[in-house]
C-alpha positions, 0 to 999 in steps of 0.5 A: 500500500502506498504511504500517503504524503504527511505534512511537515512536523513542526518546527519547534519542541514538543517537551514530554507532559509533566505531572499535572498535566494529565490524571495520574491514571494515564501515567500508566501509558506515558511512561512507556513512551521514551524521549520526546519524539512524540509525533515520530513514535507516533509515525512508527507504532503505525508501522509497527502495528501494521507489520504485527497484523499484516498477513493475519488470518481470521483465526487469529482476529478472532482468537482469545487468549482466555475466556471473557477477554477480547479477541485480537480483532476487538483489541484493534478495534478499542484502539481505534475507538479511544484514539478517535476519541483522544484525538478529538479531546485534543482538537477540542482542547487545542481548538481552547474549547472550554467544554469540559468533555465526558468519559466513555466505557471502553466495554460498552464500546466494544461490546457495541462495536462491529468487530467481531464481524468485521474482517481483520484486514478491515480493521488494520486498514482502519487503525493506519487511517485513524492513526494518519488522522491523529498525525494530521492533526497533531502535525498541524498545531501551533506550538501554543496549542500543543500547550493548552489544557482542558477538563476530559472525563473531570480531569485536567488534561494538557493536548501534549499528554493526550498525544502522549496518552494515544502512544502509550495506550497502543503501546500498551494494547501491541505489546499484549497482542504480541505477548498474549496473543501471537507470541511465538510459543502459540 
């Protein structure tokens, strides 16, 4: 598949959120994401994700590695679904939205959603195009918005920490798909 062409990064530093700018549940997620290449780690997981799922069949979309647990396919699909939804927090934040935001459940989202009945393939496809969505719109934020704070899910919450949220949460999803789901002892 062709790359399509992105637009240029910014020309001025993203530095990494601190505390405080974020609720400290989602250092769970920021942790796991080192240095300050945001945008560039960002452009890499979409292509690390893509190779992982590439090539897979049905069985192993649909495979659970424990009873009650999501299938690979439901997986893809939640990451997909919360980086939408993290993606237009920071639009609406860097966009100096004041609205606070509401949560969302990730089980309902998924026990709603049409992934089980969606071909993996599909679904890839469709993580690659969230994900270019997502860099578009980080790429193309001025350096004070990337600053801004808003309230999500009655949390404060700064559009660099949600940039850095959506890494770590698909970091945090691959890594399990890899160790729990295609590791090379199934």
């Amino acid at each position: 598949m062709p790359e399509a062409a992105v637009s240029t990064p910014p020309t001025f530093t993203i530095a990494r959120p601190q505390a405080g700018e974020y609720a400290p549940y989602y250092d769970r997620y920021i942790s796991l994401i080192p240095g300050n290449e945001i945008l560039d780690t960002l452009d890499q997981q979409r292509r690390r994700t893509m190779l992982l799922l590439s090539g897979r069949d049905e069985d192993d979309g649909n495979l659970r590695y424990a009873p009650e647990k999501w299938s690979a396919k439901e997986v893809l699909g939640h990451v997909c679904d919360t980086e939408r939804v993290f993606a237009y927090r920071a639009l609406r934040i860097s966009r100096a939205d004041a609205t606070p935001l509401e949560g969302f459940e990730q089980d309902d989202y998924v026990r709603n959603g049409p992934f089980a009945h969606c071909p993996l393939a599909d679904l890839v496809e469709e993580f690659i195009a969230v994900r270019r969505a997502t860099l578009s719109l980080l790429r193309n934020l001025d350096e004070v918005a990337w600053q801004r704070r808003g309230i999500a899910n009655k949390n404060e919450v700064s559009v660099r920490a949600l940039a850095y949220v959506i890494a770590g949460h698909e970091l945090h999803h691959r890594r399990i798909l890899e160790e729990k789901y295609f590791s090379a002892s199934r």
